[in-house]
C-alpha positions in Angstrom: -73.8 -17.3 43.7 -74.4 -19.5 40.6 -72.3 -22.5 40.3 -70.7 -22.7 36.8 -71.7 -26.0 35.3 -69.3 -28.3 33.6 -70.2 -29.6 30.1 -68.5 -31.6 27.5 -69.7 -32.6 24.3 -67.4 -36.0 22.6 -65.1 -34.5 19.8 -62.9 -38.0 19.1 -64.8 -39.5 16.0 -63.7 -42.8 16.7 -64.7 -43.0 20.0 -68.4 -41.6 19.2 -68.6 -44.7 16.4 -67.3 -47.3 18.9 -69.9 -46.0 21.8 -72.8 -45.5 19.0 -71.9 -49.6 17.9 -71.9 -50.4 21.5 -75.5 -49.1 22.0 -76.9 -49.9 18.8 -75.7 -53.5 20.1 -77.1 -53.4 23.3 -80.6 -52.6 21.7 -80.9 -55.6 19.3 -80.3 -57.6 22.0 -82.6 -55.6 24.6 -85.3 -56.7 21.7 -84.3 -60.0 21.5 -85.3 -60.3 25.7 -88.5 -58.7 24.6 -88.9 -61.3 21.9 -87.9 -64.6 24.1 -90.5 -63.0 26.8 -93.2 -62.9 24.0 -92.3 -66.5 23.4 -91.9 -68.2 26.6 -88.4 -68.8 26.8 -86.0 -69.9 29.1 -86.1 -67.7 32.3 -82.0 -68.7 32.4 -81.5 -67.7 28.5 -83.2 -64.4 29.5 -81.2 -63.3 31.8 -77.9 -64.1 30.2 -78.9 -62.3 27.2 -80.3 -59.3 30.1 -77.2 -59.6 31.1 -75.7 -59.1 28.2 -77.4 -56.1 27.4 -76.4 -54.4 30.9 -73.0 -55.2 30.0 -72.8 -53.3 26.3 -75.1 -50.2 28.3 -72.4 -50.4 30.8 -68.9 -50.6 28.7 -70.7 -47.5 26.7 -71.4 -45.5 29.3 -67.7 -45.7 30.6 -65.9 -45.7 27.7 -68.3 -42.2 27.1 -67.5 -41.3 30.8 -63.6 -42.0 30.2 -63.2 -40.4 26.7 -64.9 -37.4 27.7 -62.1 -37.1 31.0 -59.2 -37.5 28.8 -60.8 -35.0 26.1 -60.8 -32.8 29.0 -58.0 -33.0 30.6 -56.0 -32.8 27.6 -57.8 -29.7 26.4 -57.8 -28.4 30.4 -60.1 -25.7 29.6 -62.9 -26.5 31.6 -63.2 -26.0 35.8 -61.3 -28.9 37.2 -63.4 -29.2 40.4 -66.6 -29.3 38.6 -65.6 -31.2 35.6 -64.3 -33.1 38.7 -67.8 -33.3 40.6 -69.3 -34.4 37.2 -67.4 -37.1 36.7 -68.0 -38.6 39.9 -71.8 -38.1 40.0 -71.4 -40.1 36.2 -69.7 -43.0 37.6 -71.5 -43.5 40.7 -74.9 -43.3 38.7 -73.4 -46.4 36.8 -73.1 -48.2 40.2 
């Protein structure tokens, strides 16, 4: 028996420009650690701004991960249990 895979594709506008910002943030600053490597920086200031960059890859991902759950349950027309088992393998690949 084939086991009906849950997709979702991001319709909210607003949230797809505040996730894109997010990432487009998080890789300036991932090429500003490539930069202060090539230069011999500051092991600390390299790992705050590493930091930094796990941070903005992070808040997109959930914000993705949580607009895409309320998108779904509002529209309800996907499976629940494996819209359900999707989320949960999304978050705990963030862990």
């Amino acid at each position: 028996m084939a086991v009906k895979k849950a997709t979702h594709v991001l319709s909210d506008q607003e949230q797809i420009d505040a996730i894109s910002k997010r990432v487009k943030r998080a890789q300036g600053q991932l090429g500003a650690v490539a930069r202060m490597l090539e230069e011999g920086r500051n092991c600390d200031e390299i790992v705050i701004q590493m930091s930094a960059v796990s941070k903005a890859i992070n808040t997109a991902a959930f914000t993705l991960i949580s607009a895409s759950l309320k998108e779904c349950i509002v529209e309800g027309k996907t499976d629940s249990d494996a819209v359900t088992a999707k989320l949960q393998k999304l978050f705990l690949s963030l862990a």
